[in-house]
C-alpha positions in Angstrom: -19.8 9.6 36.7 -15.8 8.8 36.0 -16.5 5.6 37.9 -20.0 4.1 36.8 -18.5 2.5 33.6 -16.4 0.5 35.6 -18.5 0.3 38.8 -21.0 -1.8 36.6 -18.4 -4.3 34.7 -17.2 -5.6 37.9 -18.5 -8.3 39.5 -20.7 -7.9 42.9 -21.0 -10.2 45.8 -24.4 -11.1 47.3 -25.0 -7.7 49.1 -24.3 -6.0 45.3 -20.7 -4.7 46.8 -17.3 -5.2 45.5 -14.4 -6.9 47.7 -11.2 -4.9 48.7 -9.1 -6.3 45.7 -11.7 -5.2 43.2 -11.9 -1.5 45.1 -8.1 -1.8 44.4 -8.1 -2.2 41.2 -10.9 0.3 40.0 -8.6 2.9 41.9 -5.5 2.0 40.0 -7.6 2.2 36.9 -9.1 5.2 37.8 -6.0 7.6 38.7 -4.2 6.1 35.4 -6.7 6.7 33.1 -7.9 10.4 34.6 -4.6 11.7 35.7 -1.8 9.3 34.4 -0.7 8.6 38.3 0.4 4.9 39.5 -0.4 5.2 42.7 2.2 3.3 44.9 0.5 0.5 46.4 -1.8 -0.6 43.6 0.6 -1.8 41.1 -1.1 -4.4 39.4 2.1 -6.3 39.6 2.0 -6.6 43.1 1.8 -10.0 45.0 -1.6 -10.1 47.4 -1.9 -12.4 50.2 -3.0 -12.6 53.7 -0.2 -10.4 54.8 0.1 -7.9 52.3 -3.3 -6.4 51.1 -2.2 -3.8 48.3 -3.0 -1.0 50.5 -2.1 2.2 49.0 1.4 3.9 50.4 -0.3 6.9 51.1 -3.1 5.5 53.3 -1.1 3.5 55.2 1.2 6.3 56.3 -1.3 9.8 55.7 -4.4 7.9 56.7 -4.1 4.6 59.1 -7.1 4.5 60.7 -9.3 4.8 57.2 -6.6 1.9 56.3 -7.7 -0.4 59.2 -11.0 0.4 59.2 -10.4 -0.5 54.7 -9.7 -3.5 55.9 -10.6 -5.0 59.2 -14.0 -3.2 59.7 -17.6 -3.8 58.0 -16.7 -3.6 54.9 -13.9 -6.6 55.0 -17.2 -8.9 55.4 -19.9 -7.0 53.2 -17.6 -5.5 50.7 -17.6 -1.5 49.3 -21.2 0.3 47.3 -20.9 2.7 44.9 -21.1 5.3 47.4 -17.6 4.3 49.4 -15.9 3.7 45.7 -16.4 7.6 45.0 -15.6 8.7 48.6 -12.6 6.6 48.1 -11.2 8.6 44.9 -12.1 11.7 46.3 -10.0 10.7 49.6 -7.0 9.7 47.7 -7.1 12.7 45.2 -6.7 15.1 47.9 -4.4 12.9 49.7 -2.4 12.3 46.7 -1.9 15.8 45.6 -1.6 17.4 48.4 1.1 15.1 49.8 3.9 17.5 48.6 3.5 19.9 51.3 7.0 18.9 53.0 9.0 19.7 49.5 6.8 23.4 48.9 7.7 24.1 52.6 11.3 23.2 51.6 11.8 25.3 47.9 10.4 28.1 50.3 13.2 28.0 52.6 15.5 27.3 49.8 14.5 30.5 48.0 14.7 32.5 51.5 11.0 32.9 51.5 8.9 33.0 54.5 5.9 30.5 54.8 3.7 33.3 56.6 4.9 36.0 53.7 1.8 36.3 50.6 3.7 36.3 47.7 3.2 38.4 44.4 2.6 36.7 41.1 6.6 37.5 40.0 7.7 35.4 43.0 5.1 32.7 42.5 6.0 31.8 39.4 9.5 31.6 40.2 8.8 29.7 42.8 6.2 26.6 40.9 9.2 26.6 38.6 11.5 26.2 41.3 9.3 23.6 42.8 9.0 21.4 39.7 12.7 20.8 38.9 12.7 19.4 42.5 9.6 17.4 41.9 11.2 15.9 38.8 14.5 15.3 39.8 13.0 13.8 43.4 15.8 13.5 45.9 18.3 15.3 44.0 18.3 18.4 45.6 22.0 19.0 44.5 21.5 18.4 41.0 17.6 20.4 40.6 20.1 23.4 42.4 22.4 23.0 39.5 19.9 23.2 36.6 18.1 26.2 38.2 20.7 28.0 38.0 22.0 27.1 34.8 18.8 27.9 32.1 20.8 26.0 29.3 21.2 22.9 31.4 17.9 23.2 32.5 16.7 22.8 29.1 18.9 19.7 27.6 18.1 18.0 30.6 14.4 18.2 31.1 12.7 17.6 28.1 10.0 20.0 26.5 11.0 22.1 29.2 10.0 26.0 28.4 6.9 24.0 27.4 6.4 23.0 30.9 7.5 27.0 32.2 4.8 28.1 29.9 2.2 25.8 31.4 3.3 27.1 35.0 2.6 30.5 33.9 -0.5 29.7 32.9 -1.8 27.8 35.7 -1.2 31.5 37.9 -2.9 33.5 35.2 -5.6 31.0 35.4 -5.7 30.8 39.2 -6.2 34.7 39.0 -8.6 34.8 37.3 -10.8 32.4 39.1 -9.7 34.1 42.5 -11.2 37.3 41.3 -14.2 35.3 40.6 -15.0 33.4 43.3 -12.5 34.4 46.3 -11.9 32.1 49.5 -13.2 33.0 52.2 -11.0 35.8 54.0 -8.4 35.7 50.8 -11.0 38.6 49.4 -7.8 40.9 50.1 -5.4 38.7 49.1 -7.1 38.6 45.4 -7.6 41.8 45.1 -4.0 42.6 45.8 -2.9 39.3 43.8 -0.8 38.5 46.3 -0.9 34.8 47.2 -1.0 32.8 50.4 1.0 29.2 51.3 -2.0 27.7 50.8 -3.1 28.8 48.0 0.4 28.4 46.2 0.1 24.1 47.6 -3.0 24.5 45.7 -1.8 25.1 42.7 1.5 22.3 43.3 -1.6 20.4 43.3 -3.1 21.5 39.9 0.6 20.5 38.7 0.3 17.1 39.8 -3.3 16.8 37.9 -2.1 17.8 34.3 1.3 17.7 34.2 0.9 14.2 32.2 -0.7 15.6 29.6 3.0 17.5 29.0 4.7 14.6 29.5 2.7 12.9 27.0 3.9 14.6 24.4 7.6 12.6 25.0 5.8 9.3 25.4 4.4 9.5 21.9 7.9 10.9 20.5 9.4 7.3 22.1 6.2 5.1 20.8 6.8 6.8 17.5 10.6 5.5 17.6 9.8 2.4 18.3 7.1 1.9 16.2 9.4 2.8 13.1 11.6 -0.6 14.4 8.5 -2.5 14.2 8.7 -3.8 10.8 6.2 -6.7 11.6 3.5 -4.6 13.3 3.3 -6.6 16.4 4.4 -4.2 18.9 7.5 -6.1 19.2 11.3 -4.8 18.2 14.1 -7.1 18.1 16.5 -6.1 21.3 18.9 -5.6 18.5 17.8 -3.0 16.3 16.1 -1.5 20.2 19.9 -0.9 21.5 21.0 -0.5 17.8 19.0 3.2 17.7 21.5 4.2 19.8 24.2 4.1 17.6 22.3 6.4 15.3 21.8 8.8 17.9 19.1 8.0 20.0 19.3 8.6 23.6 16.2 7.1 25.1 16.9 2.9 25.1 19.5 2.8 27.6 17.8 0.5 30.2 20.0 -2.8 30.2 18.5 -6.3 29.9 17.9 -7.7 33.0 15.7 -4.2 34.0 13.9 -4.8 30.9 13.1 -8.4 31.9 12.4 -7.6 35.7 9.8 -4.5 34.2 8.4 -7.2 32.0 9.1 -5.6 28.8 10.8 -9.0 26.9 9.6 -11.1 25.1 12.2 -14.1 24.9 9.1 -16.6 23.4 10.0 -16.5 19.7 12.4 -19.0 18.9 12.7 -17.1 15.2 12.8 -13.5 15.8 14.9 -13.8 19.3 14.9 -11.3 22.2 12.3 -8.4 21.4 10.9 -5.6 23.4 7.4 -5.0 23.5 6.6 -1.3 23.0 3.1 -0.6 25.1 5.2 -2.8 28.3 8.0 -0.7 27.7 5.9 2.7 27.5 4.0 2.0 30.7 7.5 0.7 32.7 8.8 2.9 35.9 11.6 3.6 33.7 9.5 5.8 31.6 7.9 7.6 34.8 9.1 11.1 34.7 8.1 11.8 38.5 8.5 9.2 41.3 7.2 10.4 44.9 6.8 8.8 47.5 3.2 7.8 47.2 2.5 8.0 43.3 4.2 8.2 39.8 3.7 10.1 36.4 3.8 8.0 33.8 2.8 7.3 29.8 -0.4 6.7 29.4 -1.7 3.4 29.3 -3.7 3.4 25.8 -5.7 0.4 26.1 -7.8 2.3 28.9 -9.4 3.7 25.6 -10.3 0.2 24.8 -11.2 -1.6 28.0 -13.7 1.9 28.5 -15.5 1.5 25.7 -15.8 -1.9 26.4 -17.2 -1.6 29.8 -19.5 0.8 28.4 -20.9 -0.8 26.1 -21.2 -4.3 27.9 -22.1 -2.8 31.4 -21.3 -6.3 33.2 -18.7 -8.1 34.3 -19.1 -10.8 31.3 -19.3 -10.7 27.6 -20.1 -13.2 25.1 -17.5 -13.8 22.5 -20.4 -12.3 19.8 -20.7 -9.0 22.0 -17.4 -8.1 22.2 -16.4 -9.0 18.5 -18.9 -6.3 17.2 -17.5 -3.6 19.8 -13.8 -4.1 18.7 -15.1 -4.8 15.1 -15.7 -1.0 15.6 -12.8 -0.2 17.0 -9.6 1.3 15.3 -5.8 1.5 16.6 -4.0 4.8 16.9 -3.5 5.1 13.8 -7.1 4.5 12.8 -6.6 1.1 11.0 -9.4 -1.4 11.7 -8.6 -4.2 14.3 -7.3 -7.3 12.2 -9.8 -9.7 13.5 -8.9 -12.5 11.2 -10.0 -15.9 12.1 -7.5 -17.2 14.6 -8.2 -14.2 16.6 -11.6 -14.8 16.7 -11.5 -18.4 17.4 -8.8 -17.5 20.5 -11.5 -15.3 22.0 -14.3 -18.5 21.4 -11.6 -20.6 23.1 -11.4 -18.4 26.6 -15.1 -18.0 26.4 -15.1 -21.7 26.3 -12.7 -21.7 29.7 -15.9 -19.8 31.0 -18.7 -21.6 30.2 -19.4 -19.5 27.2 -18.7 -15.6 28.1 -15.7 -14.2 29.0 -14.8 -12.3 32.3 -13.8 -8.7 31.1 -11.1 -8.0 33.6 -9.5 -11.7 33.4 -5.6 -12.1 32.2 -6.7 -14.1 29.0 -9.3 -11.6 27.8 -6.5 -8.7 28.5 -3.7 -11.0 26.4 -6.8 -11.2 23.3 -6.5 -7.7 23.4 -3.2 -7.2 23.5 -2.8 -9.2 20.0 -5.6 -7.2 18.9 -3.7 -3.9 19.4 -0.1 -5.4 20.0 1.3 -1.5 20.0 -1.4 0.1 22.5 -2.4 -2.5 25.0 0.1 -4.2 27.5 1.1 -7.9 27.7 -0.5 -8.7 30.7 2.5 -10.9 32.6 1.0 -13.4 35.1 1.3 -12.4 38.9 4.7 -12.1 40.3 6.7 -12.3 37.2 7.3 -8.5 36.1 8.0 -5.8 38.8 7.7 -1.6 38.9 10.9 -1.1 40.5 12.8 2.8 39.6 16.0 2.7 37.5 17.4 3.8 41.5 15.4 0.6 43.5 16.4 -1.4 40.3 20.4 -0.4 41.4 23.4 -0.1 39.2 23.1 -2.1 36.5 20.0 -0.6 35.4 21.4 1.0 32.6 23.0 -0.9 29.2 27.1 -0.9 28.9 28.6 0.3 25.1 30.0 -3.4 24.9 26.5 -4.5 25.5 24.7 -2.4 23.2 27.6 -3.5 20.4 27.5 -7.2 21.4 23.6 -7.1 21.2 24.0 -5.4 17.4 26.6 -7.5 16.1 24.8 -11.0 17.5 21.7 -9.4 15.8 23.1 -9.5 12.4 24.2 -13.1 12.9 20.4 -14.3 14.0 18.8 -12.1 11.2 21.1 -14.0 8.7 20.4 -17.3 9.9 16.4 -16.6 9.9 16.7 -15.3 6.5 18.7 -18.7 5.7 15.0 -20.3 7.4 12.9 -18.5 5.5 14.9 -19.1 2.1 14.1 -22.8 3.0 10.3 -22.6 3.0 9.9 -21.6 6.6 6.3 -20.2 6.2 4.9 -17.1 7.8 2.4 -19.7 9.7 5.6 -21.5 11.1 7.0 -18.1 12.4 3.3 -17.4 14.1 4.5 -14.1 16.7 1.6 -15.5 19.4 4.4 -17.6 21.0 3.7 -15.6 23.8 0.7 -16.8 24.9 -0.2 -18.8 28.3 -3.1 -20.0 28.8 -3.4 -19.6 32.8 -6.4 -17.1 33.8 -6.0 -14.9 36.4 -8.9 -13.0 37.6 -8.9 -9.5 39.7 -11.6 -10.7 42.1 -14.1 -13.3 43.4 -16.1 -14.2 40.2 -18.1 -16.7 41.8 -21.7 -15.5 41.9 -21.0 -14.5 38.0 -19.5 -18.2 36.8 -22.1 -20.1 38.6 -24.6 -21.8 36.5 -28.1 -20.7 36.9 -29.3 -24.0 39.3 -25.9 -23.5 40.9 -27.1 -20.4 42.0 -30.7 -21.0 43.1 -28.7 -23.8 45.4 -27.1 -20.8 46.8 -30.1 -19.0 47.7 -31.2 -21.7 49.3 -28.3 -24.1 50.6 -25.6 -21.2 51.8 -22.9 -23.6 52.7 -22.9 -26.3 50.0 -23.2 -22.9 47.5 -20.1 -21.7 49.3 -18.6 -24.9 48.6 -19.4 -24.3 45.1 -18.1 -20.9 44.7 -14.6 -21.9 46.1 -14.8 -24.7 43.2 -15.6 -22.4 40.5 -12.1 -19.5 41.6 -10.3 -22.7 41.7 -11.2 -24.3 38.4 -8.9 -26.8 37.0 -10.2 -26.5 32.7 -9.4 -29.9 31.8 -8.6 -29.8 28.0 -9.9 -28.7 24.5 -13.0 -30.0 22.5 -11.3 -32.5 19.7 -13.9 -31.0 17.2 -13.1 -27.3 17.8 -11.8 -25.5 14.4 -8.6 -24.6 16.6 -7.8 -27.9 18.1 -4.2 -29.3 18.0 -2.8 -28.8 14.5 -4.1 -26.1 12.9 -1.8 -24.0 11.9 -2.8 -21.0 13.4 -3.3 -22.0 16.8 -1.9 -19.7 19.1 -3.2 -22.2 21.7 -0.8 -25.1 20.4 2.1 -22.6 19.9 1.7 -21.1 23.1 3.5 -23.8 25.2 0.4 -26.2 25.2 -1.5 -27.2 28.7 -4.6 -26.4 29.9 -5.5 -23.1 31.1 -6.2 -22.7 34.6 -8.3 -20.1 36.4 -7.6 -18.5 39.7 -8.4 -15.3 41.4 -5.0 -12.9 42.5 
């Protein structure tokens, strides 16, 4: 049911199937959206080719065969049903939280507990708490020692964290209570005694992985809410300035240095008026604001614009939209904090325009739709880089210089007095709000997550197909590869009007690939 909304806005091949980097992405989707989890693998940032596939970690090294047989067997030429999409999920949910067995097995022996021994309720709870300090602080076995046995430093260095204790406490009574319910099969004793077995404590390190983002939620909004307060221009962008400027007030949360914040994809260095900014929802859903990083998956802020792209796919139920459909959906639509979308004109005729790169609907999974609706909600939904130009590295894979130096965070104050003084200077000398349009970071190159062929065609092009299958073959590989050759002189956004985001964007024409 989680998966039919997208299942039908996805485009199908000829046997009504999706390819393997459509399977991909519906996973990535699904595990953020329902649990918050990047599963390590599907990053959407990821490069695919020939020899890399995107193949989830935890497939490739849990599951190898199911890989191969992902990717080599009958459903590399016929594609994935509906049927092998849910089977999928389901496979990588168990996988995925159950794939801390090796550090349980470990906080047992570090506690001096037996694996064979059933535990009492006292023990189990210390031990899930035991358990998540090391599952936060990942390899630093040294340091989750430290805070365990230090309750103060334990709670000035894990945010919200008697919060999180109480939610531990409650997942036993609740695990209890449905053991006395409905006990496993030869656990009957076990329950009655409430006395608890190894496997039925990894189950409930499993239940942790599932809802501990809804905890961790809680700081994600607490750092959208101080940035949002920089945003004086409400375009989800704060000058790097006043960002590393917080600091000096007291902030402690914007300490990643420049260069991470470019490699994550969090700049934007576009704007030739307001400078350097950081955009807030790129920033929210960067590795640096994971609060767990396993080996095969990652807790991180929610992405908001799920919301968004759900309802759209709901309401659509195909893969492509007409610009008319999707205006009164988002017309509908309000941010988080329930204004209306500002659908003003240039907004409107920017959606027109990609429609226009697609014969006259536009592909609702395609980079240019996903930039419109960044603009639309510039705090919720992500700037959607194109392929290979931001990364998901860890401060740790990132290295040393991850983190911002005091001289940096002064330099990058005092040089942001100086550029705010000079635009002021601008403005004083009748640069108009026009002039300073903040859409200087759009591109106009598409990118699409999948084969779109059978869905672009026009309609004789694809009665060809059904009859001709090689010359439509040769058609479909013209259509992923489509070269859009330039804008109509008579459109109401062509080259000078003012509000452009087209013409302020960098200019060319966009082109339209699959990745």
């Amino acid at each position: 049911e989680a998966l039919l909304p997208i299942w039908n806005a996805v485009p199908k091949n000829e046997y009504g199937r999706v390819e393997w980097k459509l399977l991909r992405y519906m996973m990535h989707r699904h595990f953020m959206h329902r649990y918050k989890v990047l599963v390590k693998g599907f990053e959407p940032t990821l490069q695919l080719n020939a020899s890399h596939a995107g193949t989830a970690k935890i497939l490739s090294e849990h599951a190898p065969a199911l890989a191969r047989q992902l990717l080599d067997g009958l459903h590399a030429e016929h594609g994935f049903s509906l049927e092998d999409t849910i089977v999928m999920a389901e496979a990588l949910e168990q996988l995925i939280f159950s794939s801390d067995l090796t550090l349980l097995q470990e906080v047992y022996l570090d506690l001096g507990l037996p694996l064979g021994q059933a535990l009492g309720k006292a023990e189990v709870a210390r031990l899930l708490e035991a358990f998540t300090v090391h599952w936060l602080l990942d390899a630093d076995e040294d340091g989750a020692r430290a805070l365990l046995a230090n309750v103060t430093l334990l709670e000035e260095n894990i945010p919200h964290w008697r919060h999180i204790a109480s939610m531990l406490a409650g997942s036993v009574q609740a695990a209890e209570a449905n053991r006395q319910r409905a006990p496993r099969a030869g656990d009957g004793h076990l329950a009655l005694e409430g006395r608890y077995s190894f496997e039925d404590v990894l189950e409930l390190v499993g239940g942790i992985g599932k809802s501990f983002a809804s905890y961790w939620e809680t700081e994600c909004q607490v750092i959208k809410a101080s940035l949002t307060d920089m945003d004086s221009t409400s375009t989800g962008r704060v000058r790097i300035s006043d960002f590393y400027g917080a600091n000096l007030g007291g902030e402690w949360r914007f300490g990643e240095s420049e260069g991470y914040l470019r490699m994550l994809g969090a700049l934007d260095e576009s704007s030739p008026w307001r400078g350097t900014q950081v955009i807030i929802p790129n920033y929210l859903q960067a590795a640096s604001n994971c609060i767990v990083s396993r080996p095969h998956y990652m807790v991180c802020c929610a992405n908001e614009c799920e919301d968004v792209l759900s309802e759209l796919e709901v309401a659509v139920g195909a893969p492509l939209a007409t610009p008319e459909a999707i205006l009164e959906v988002v017309g509908n639509m309000t941010d988080f904090n329930d204004r209306p979308a500002p659908l003003d004109e240039a907004l409107r005729g920017q959606l027109r325009r990609v429609a226009e790169t697609h014969g006259g609907k536009v592909p609702l999974h395609g980079r240019l739709f996903a930039q419109w609706l960044h603009f639309v909600f510039p705090r919720e939904c992500a700037f959607p880089h194109r392929a290979g130009e931001a990364s998901f590295l860890t401060p740790s894979q990132f290295g040393d210089t991850y983190m911002v130096t005091w001289d940096e965070v002064t330099k990058h104050v005092e040089d942001g007095k100086v550029f705010a003084a000079g635009t002021a200077a601008e403005k004083g000398d009748g640069l108009s709000a026009i002039d300073m349009q903040w859409m200087t970071q759009w591109s106009e190159e598409e990118e699409l997550p999948g084969d779109y062929s059978l869905q672009l065609q026009s309609p004789w092009a694809r009665r060809s197909r059904l009859l001709v299958p090689g010359a439509a073959a040769a058609a479909a590989g013209a259509v992923v590869t489509l070269l859009w050759v330039g804008l109509s002189k008579d459109s109401s956004f062509s080259k000078g009007s003012a509000a452009s985001p087209w013409q302020l964007g960098g200019g060319g024409a966009p082109r339209v690939h699959s990745v």
